[in-house]
Structures are given as C-alpha cells and as structure tokens.
N, C-alpha and C positions, 0 to 999 in steps of 0.2 A: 887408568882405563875407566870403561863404562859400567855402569850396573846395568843397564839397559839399552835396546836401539833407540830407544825414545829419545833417552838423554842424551846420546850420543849427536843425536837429530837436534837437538835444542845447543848443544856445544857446536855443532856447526854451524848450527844461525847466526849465532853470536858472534862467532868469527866472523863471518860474512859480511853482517852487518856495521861492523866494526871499520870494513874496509870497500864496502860497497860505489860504486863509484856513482858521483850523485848525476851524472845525466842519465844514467840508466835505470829506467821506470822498473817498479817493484811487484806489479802487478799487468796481466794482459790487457794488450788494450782492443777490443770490441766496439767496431765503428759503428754497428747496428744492433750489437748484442751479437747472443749465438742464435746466430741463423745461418742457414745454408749457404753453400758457394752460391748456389743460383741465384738464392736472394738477394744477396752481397750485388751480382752483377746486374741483376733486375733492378736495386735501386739506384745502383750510379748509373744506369742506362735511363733512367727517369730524370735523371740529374743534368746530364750532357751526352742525350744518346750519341754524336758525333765525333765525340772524342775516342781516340784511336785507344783502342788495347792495346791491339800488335801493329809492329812496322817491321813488317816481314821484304829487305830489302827495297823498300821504298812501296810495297802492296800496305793499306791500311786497313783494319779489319775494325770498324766501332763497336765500344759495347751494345750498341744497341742494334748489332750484326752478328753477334757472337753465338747468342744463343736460337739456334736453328735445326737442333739435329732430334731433339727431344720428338718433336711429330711423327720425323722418319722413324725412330724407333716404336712408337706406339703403332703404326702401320703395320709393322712388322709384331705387333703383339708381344712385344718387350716391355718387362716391368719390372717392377721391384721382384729384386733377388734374381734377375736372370743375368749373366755373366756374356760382358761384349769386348772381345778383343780389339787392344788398338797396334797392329804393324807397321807401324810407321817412323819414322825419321822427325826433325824437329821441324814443324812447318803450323800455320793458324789453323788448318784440318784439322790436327792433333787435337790443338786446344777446342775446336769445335766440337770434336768427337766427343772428349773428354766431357765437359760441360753440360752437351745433353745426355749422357751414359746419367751422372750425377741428377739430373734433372728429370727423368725417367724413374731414379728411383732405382736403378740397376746398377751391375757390380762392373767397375773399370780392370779392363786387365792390359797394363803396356806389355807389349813383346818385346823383345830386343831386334832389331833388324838386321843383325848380323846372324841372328839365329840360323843352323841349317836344320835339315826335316825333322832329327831325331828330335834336337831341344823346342823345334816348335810343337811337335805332334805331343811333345810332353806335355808342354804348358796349356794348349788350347785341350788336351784331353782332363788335366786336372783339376781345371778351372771349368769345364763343362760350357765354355764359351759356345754360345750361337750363331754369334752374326760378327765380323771380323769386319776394319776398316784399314786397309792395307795399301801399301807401295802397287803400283803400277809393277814394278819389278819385281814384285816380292810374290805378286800375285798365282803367278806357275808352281811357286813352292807350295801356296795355299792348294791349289789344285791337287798336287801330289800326295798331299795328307788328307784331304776333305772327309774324300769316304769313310776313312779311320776316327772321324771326329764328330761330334753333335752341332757341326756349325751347319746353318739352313740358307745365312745368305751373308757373300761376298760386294762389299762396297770398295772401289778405287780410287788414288788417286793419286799425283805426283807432286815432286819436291817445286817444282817451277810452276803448278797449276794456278798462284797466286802471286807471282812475280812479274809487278809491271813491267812493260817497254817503253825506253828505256830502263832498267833498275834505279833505286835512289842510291845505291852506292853498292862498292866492288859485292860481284857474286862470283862465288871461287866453282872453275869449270864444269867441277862432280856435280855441280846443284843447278848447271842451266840446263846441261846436258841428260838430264835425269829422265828415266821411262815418262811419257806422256799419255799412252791409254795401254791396254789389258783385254783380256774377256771379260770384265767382272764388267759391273754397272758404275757409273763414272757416282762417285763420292756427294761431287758437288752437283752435277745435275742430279741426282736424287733431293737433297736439298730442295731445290728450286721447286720442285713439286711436291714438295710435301705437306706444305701449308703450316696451319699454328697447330698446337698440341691440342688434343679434341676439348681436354679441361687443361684450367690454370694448373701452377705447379700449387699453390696454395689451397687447389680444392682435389689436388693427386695426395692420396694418403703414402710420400715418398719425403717425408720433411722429418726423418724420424734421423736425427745428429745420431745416433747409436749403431743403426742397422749397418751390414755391411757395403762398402763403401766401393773399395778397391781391394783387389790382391795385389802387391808388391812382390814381386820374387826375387828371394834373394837364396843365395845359396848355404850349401850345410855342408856335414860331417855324412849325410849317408847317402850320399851319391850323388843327387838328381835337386836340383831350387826346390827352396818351400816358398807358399804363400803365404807373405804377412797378411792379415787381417787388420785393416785399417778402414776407420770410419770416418765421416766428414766431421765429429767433432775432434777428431784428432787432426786433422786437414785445419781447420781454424784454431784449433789452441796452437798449432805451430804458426801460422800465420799472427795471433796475436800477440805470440812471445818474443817474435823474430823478426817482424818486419819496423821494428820501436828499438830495437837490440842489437840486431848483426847485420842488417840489411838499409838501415833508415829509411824503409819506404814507406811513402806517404803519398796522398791524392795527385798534389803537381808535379811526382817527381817522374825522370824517366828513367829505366833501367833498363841492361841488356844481360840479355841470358843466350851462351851456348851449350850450356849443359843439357846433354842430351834428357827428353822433356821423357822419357820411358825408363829412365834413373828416377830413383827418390829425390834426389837433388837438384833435376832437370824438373820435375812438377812439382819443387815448394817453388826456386825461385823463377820458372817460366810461366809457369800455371796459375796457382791456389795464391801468390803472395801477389801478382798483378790483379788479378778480379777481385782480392781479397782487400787491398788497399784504392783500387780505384786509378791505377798509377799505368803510363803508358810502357810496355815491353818492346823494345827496338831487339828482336829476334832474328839469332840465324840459325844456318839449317847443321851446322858444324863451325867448328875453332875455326877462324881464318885471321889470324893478325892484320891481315889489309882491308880485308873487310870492317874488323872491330875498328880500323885508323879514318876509314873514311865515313862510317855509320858516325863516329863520334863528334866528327869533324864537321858533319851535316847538320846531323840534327839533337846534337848538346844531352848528351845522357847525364846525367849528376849521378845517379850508383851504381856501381859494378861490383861484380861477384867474382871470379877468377880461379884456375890455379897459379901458383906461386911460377908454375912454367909458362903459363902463358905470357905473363905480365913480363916475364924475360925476353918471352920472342917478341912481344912489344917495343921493348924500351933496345933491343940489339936488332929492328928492321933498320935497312938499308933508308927507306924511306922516311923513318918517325917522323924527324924534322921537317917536313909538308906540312904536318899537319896542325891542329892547335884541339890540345886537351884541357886545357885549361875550364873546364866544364865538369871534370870529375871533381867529387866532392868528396865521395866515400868510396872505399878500397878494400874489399873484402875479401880475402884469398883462403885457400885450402893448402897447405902444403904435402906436399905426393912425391915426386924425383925430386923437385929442388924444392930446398926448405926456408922460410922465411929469415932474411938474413937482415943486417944492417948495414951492407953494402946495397941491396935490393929496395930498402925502405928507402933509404938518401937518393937514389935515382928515382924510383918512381916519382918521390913529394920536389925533387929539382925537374923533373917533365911536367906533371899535374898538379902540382899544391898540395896533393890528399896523401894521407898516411896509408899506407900497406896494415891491413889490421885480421891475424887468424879468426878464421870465422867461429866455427865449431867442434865439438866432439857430438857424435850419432851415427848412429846407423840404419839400413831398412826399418829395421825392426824398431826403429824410435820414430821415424820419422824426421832421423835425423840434423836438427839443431836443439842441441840438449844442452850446449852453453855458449860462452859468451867471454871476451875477452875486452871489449871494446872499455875504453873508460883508465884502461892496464898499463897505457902507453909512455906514462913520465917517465922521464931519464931514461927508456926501453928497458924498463920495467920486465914486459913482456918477454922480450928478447933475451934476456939474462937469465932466466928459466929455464931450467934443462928437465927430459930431453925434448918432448912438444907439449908445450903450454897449454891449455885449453879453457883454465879461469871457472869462473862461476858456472852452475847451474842457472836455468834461466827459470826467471819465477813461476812456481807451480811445481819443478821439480825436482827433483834430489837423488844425490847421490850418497854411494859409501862402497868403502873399500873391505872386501872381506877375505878369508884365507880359500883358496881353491878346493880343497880337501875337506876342511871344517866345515868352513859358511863361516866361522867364527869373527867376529869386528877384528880387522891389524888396529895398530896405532897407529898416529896421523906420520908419514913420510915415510911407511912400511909397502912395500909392491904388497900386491895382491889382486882379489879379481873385483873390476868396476860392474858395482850394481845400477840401475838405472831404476826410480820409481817418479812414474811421468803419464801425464792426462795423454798425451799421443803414443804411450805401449803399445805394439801392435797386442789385437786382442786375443789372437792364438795363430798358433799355424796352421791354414787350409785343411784340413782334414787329416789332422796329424795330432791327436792327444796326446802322444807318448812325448814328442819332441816339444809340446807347448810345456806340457805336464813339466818337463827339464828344466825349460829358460826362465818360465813365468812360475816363481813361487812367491807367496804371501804377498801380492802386488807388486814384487821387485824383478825386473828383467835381469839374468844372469849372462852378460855380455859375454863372457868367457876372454874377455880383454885384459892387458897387464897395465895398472896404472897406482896412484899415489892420491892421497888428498894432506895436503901440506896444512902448516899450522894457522894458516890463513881463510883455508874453508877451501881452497881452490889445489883446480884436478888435474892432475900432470897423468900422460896416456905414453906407457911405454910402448905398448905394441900390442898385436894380435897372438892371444895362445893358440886361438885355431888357426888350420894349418892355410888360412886364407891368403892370395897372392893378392899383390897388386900389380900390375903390366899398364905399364901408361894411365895411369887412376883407374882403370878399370879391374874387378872385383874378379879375379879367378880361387875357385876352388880344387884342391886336387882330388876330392873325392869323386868331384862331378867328372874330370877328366879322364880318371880311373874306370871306371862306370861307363864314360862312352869308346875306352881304348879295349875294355872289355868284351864288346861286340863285335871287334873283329876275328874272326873266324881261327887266325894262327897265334892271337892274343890268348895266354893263357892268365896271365899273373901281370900286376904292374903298381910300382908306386911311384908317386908326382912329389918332386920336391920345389923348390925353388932355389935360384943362381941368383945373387947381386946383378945390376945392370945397370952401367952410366944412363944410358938413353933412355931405359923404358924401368926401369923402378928395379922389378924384377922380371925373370926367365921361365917359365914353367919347365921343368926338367923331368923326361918319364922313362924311368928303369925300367924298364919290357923282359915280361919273360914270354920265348914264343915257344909254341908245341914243335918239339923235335920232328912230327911228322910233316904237318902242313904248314913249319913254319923254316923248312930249309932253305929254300931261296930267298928268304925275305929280307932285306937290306932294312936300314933305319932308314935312307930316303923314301923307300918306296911305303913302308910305315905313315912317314910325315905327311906323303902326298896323301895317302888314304883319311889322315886327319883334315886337311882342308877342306873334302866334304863331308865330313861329321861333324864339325865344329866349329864356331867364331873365331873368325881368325886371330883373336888378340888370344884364344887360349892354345893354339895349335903349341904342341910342345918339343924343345928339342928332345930326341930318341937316341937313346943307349939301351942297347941288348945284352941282353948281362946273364950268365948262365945259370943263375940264380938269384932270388930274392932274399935278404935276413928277414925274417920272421920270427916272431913272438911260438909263444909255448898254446893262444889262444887264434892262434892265423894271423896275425896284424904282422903289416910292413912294420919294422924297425926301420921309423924314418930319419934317425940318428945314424945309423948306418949305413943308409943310400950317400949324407951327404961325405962320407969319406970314400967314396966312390967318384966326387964330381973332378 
C-alpha cells in the first residue's frame, strides 16, 4: 500500500504511462488557447464565415450566423449573472440561444422538454431564470407557471422553424409536424430585429473562464435536481481533452449529434465540441435510424457518437443496404441496454470500416468525459475487460478508488467509491452547501459510483451506489419520483425501486402507501394516470399498493425489502 495520496498518484502515473497508447495526446489541446466559446466561434467565423456549423436536415446555419442572440438579450437588460432558460428540443435555436446566453455573460439553464409544471416551475424557480426560450408547444405550460416565477419575458419557436423545403434528407413525422407559433413572441423574428450587441464581447466585462456558466441539473438523493455549477472553462477543458481523444474532432471534420443538446452529453458533443473545434454538426432533432442512413449517405459525416442501441437499430434497418457509410471513420458509443460486444464491433467495421470504441466514464457533475478508451483496441483488448471498461483518465485528470465508509485508498482491483479530481468539477451545487460540502472534498468529486482501478492505471465502473435508474439512457431518480408521488393528495408513503427491462434498461417501480380515508377508491391505474401529468414520461412509474411500507428505525424505506415485494 501507500504512505500517502500523493504517492499513490505518482504510482498511478507510472502505470499509465507505462501503457499509454501513443496516439493519444498527453496534454489538452487549445486551438486559440483558453478563450471563450464565443471567441472560439468569432474566430473561425473570421476564418470561413460561410462554413455551415449546423445542417439541421438539410437547413445550414454559418458560423458566422450563429451568433445572433447576445443583442436580444442585452435589449432585454440581461447580463452577467442573470439566469435564462432554454425549453427546447434539439434544433440550431438551441444552439443560438445557447451561444448568446454565454456571450451575454449570463447563466445557461436547459430544461428538459418533457418536463410537466411541477418540475418546470421547480427549475425555472431555482435557477431564478428571467427570460425563457421555448417550444412553440411548450409554450401554454410556460403560461401556467409564469406568475409563480421571475421570468419577465417569453421568446418562441419550433422544431421545423429551420427546416428547408424540400428537407436534405428523411425528417421523422414528430419533427415536421411540430407546433409552429404560440402567444409568445416568435424566437427568431426577435432576432431579426435586434441588431449587433451595443459593445463587442471583448470590451463586455463577460470573458471571465471562471464565472458561472450554466446550471446542469442533474438529480439527487433529496428529492427534487440540483444545479451543477459549471463554467466555460470547464466547457473547454472538456472540449480540449475530448475532442483529440474520444471524439477526433477536428476543423474539416463532420459530425452528428442526436443526443438530446439540454443533456450534458447533448451540449459537449452538439454544442461546445462543434464551435469549439470549428467542425460542421449535421444535427437532428431526435434518434431517427433513417434519418441518421440518409444524412450520412448525403453528406459524408467521418465521426459519430452513439449509443451501443442505436448502432444496432442501424446495422438491423430493413433499408441499411441503400445506403453507403463508408464515410464513417470513428465510432464512438456509450453502452446503456445493450453493451458493447464483439459480435456488434465485427458488423459495424464489415458496414463502415470504423471500429465500435466505448467512449467515457462521467457524469453532470464532471462534465462528463472523464476518460478515454480509444488506443485499448488490439487483440479487443477492451472487450475482454469486465464488467464496463472505461480506460484512462484523460489528461489533467485523475482518479482513485477509496472505501465508502473510510475515504480510506483500497488496493488496486478492490471495489470501492470512484473519486474524480478534474479542471471540469462542477463547482458546487446551485444553492446547496450542505450537498456540495458532501460530494466535493479536498478537490475530489465523491461520485458515490462502485468501480476498480486495475494494475494498469485503468478504471473499470461497476455501477451506481445511488439509487439512480436508468430507462432508455435517460437518468431517473427515485427520490425525485418519491417527492412528486408525494403530492398527491391520497399519497401518504412511497418508495421507488427499479425492475430489470429487456427494452428500456430498467422500470421505475413505486410501492404507494395510500391514506385509508381519501385513498379507498384509488386503483394503481387511476394512480399512474395522475402520474402522466405530474411527470416525464420516461419516469411515470409502475404502481403497487401495498398496505405497508418496511422502514428503518430513522423513517427511511428499506429499499432491500421493497425488492422482495416485486
């Protein structure tokens, strides 16, 4: 063992370096230095204003089109430190919104668009957002919270507002068909009159890498999302570690992103890693495997990002064969329902040439690509790794594996909880000391994750010790779900567990206890329906009424004993 963290730190280098894979750069790389997103897209808009960012189904958005929104907000007397929600779906809006909130000098906050009132009026009340730029559809919901909130003004606009006629290739029904106006004030005519920004960004005292940034919300253990606290130089050191590492993106290259852009994952690689590389984003508005076969097939993407499912309902379309991928170069997946296999790698590299390569381990709270597999692949190498690989830290950061209880160093191939000490930590949680004061000590993020570091330097991730679901890659919490089943009126008690699930990962499962008075006629369906307007559908839970809860000696569900209930 160690006499110290330090050395421990120094014993992991050593290994690392030992086995390092030499295409893989050891240090960030910084196209312009640390400077701002905006900067980033200011100078390659000085470079080839006309070159497209986004190719939003055949709509081209230039960088030297992108940045447009910053004036509308200073109109509106937004500035550094005022918090502006974005409701929206994946669409160049987004990324418009996004860019002048950043270029303003104010605080970004994505909403989820599945949201219903409670969890928006949560978020828009926590975050103290002002001015929201929303769905056309979404818009009525905005109205229903308003009053309850510090928002002053309502901007619109929809999923097709930017989709040529014809399309450049398949747009899937939900997204043609999408609301077109609202009461609110149309998004992009506001734009159009809004002019330039009264002063440049470089004479706006809003260039400050440290200030905050964005809140990310991600969820918890005490009910209700916290907000990460992340700043634009945590936006570019992810960018400089990751798009050289797990993404290969670079200035000529193209890439496609459906990861939804209001996920952390949807704004590295939709967002921050396109403006940030200079690199054109062929974006959709959601997963559409037909869409992804004829976008590629058009107009020759070289990297993609994936989950491990999608690339299956890829490679099993009736159609593949139309098409010619032979364009993809790099293969970047997540594995979530289905795990990266080597039945999955031999088909993808016999369709497209490129290797199937796991991307990262991270989370909200990291900023999510905290390492790096690529380089791991001889003889599948990778593959042979149980139970999910995840390889190096990527440089600048580090981990280690400590005991849950203690904090105490394990040895190397001992479980225990994965620490994260990384330039992109979120910097605390929104207005929450007690919860930051928890996760972030002595500069090390406490994931509360189960994982290993092997004698090699590299980190195997057994799972999640919190009680955090995943349902179709999307993040459920049972606390939160506790919390919202709580307000129903015949709701007295409930704990959330989760079920296995071929299709969707896993099941949110909610043991209900109801009050004998007002909860005699209540059925578990008529339960679930009342869930679909309280909650995102991906968290709506199946309902068991159970004439008790096991509880602890301190109130807590015994959630060890729900599951001998399923």
């Amino acid at each position: 063992m160690w006499s110290s963290e330090q050395e421990y730190l120094d014993d992991l280098r050593k290994r690392r370096d030992q086995h390092w894979p030499q295409e893989v750069p050891r240090e960030p790389y910084y196209p312009f230095g640390e400077v701002s997103l905006p900067e980033h897209v200011r100078r390659w808009a000085a470079e080839a204003p006309d070159k497209p960012l986004y190719n939003f189904y055949g709509g081209l958005v230039t960088f030297g089109e992108v940045d447009r929104f910053a004036a509308l907000l200073q109109s509106q007397g937004i500035g550094p430190g005022d918090s502006v929600a974005v409701f929206l779906g994946s669409c160049p809006q987004f990324a418009i919104a996004f860019l002048g909130i950043l270029k303003a000098g104010a605080v970004h906050v994505p909403v989820n668009p599945m949201f219903r009132e409670h969890e928006l009026l949560y978020e828009l009340n926590d975050s103290k957002a002002t001015l929201v730029v929303a769905d056309h559809a979404l818009v009525p919901l905005v109205r229903k919270v308003q009053d309850k909130t510090s928002l002053r003004e309502v901007y619109a606009t929809g999923l097709a507002g930017m989709i040529p006629e014809p399309p450049g290739f398949h747009v899937p029904d939900g997204v043609l068909k999408s609301a077109t106006s609202s009461d609110a004030e149309s998004f992009l005519g506001a734009l159009e009159h809004a002019g330039k920004p009264q002063a440049r960004v470089e004479d706006l005292d809003v260039e400050d890498l440290d200030a905050v940034a964005a809140l990310n919300y991600t969820g918890g253990t005490t009910g209700m999302p916290k907000g990460c606290v992340h700043t634009q130089r945590d936006m570019i050191y992810t960018a400089a570690t990751s798009c050289r590492t797990n993404c290969m993106l670079e200035r000529d290259d193209i890439c496609v992103n459906f990861h939804p852009m209001f996920w952390i994952a949807g704004e590295d690689l939709g967002l921050i890693f396109p403006m940030f590389t200079g690199a054109t984003c062929i974006l959709l508005a959601r997963w559409d495997p037909l869409s992804f076969l004829t976008a590629a097939d058009r107009y020759r993407p070289n990297r993609t990002a994936f989950l491990v499912d999608n690339i299956v309902e890829v490679m099993d379309h009736p159609r593949v064969g139309e098409f010619d991928l032979s364009c993809i170069e790099s293969s970047g997946v997540s594995s979530f329902v289905k795990k990266l296999n080597r039945e999955y790698r031999e088909r993808w590299k016999a369709l497209t040439g490129s290797i199937m390569i796991e991307l990262s381990y991270g989370m909200t709270e990291t900023h999510t690509c905290d390492s790096f597999t690529r380089g791991l692949q001889d003889s599948e190498f990778d593959l042979d790794q149980q139970p999910i690989f995840v390889g190096f830290p990527v440089a600048g950061t580090e981990f280690k594996v400590c005991d849950f209880e203690t904090g105490e160093l394990v040895a190397l191939g001992t479980e225990g909880e994965i620490c994260v000490r990384s330039p992109s930590n979120l910097k605390s949680y929104w207005n929450k000391p007690e919860a930051s004061a928890e996760a972030l000590r002595q500069g090390w993020l406490h994931t509360g994750d189960i994982g290993a570091i092997d004698e090699m330097g590299l980190l195997h991730f057994y799972g999640r010790r919190k009680e955090m679901l995943k349902v179709k890659g999307m993040s459920v919490f049972p606390a939160e779900i506790e919390a919202l089943l709580g307000r129903h009126q015949a709701i007295i008690g409930s704990g959330v567990i989760g079920r296995p699930d071929e299709e969707r990962g896993q099941v949110p499962v909610a043991f209900v206890l109801v009050d004998p008075d007002n909860g005699k006629k209540i059925g578990a369906e008529e339960l679930r329906t009342w869930c679909k307007s309280a909650m995102a559908t991906y968290k709506i839970p199946e309902i068991r009424i159970v004439d008790a809860l096991p509880m602890t000696a301190t109130g807590k569900v015994k959630k060890g004993e729900l599951e001998k209930l399923m």
